[in-house]
ROLOKE-49279 format. One record per residue (C-alpha): residue in one letter; x, y, z. Coordinates in steps of 0.05 Angstrom, whole numbers, plus 5000, padded with zeros to 4 digits. Layout:
REM ROLOKE-49279
<r><code>A</code><x>X</x><y>Y</y><z>Z</z></r>
...
***
This chain:
REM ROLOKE-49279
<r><code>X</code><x>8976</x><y>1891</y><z>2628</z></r>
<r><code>X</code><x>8953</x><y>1844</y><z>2560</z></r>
<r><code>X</code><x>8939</x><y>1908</y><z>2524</z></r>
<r><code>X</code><x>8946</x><y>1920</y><z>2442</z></r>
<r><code>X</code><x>8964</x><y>1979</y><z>2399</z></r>
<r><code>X</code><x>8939</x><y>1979</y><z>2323</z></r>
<r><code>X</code><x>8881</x><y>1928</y><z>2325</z></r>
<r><code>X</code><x>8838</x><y>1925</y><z>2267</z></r>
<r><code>X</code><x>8755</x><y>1932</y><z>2276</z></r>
<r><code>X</code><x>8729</x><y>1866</y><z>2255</z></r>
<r><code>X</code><x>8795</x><y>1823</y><z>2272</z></r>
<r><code>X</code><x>8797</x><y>1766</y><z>2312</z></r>
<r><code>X</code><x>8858</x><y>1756</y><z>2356</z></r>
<r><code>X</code><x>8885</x><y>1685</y><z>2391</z></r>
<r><code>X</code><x>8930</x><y>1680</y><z>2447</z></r>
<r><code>X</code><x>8947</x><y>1617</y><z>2475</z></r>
<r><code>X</code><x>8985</x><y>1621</y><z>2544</z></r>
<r><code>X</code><x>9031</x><y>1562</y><z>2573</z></r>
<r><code>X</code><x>9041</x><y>1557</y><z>2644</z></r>
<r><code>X</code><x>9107</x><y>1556</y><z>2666</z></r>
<r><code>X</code><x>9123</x><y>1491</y><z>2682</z></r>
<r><code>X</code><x>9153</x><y>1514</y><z>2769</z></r>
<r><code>X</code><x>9132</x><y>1585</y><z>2774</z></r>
<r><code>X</code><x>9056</x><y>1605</y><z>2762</z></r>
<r><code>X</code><x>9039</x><y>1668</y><z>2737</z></r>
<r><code>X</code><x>8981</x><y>1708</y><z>2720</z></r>
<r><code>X</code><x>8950</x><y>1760</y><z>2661</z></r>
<r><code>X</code><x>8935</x><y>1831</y><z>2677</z></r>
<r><code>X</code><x>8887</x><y>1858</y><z>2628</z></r>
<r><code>X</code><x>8873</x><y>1919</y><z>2596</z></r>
<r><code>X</code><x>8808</x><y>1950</y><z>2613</z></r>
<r><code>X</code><x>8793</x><y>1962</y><z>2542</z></r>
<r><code>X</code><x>8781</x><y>1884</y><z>2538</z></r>
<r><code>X</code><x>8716</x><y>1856</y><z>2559</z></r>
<r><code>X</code><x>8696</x><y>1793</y><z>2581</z></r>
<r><code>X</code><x>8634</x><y>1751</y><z>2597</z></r>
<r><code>X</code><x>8603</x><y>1766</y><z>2660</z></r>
<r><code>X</code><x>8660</x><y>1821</y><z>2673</z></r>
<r><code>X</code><x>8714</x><y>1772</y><z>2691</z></r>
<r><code>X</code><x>8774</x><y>1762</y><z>2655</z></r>
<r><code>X</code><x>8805</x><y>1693</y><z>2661</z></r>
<r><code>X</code><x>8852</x><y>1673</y><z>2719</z></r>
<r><code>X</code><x>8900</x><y>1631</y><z>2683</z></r>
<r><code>X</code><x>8914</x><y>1555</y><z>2689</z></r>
<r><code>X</code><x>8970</x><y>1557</y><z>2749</z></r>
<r><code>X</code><x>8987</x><y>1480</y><z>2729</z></r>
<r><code>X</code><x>9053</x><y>1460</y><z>2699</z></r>
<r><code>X</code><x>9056</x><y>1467</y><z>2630</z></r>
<r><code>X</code><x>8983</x><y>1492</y><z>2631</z></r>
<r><code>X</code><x>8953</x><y>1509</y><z>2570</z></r>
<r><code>X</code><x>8904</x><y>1570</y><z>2563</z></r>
<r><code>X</code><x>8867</x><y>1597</y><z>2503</z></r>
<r><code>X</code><x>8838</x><y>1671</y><z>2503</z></r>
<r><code>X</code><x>8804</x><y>1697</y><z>2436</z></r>
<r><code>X</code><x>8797</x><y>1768</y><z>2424</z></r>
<r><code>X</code><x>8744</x><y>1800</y><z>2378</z></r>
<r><code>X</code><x>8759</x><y>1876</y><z>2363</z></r>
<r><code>X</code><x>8698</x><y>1913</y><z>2359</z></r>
<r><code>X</code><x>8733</x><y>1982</y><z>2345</z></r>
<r><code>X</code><x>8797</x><y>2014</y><z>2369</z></r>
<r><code>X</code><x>8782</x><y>2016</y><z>2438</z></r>
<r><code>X</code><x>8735</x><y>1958</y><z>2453</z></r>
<r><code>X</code><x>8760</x><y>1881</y><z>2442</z></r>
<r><code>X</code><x>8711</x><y>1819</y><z>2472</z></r>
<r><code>X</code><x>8750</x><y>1765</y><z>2500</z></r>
<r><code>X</code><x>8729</x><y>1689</y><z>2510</z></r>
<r><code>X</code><x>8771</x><y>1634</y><z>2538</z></r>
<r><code>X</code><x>8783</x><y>1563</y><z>2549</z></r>
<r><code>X</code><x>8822</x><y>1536</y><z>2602</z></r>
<r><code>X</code><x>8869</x><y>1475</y><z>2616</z></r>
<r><code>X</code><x>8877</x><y>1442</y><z>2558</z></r>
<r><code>X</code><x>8907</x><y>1379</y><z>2560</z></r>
<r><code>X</code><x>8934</x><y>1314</y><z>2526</z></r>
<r><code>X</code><x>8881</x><y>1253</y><z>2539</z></r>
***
């Protein structure tokens, strides 16, 4: 699971994800991560996908997540 240990109350967090470019795979996330409308993003299964999920910490055991998905070159 995408879980942290020491996260700072009023930190913002980025993780950006890139899809393998022949074998998929997906995030498990902790439940101490929250996310609008109580889903947590299914990652981008595309080659080379791109994938960015921004974590607000809130306190030591509550982080909001938002995401954007697919990025790619134009």
């Amino acid at each position: 699971a995408v879980g942290f240990s020491n996260h700072k109350a009023g930190a913002s967090y980025i993780i950006k994800v890139i899809q393998h470019d022949t074998i998929p795979a997906d995030l498990d996330w902790s439940t101490n991560i929250k996310f609008p409308g109580g889903t947590a993003p299914i990652i981008s299964t595309g080659a080379d996908a791109i994938d960015v999920i921004t974590l607000t910490c809130i306190s030591s055991t509550e982080l909001l997540g938002n995401f954007s998905q697919d990025y790619q070159v134009t």
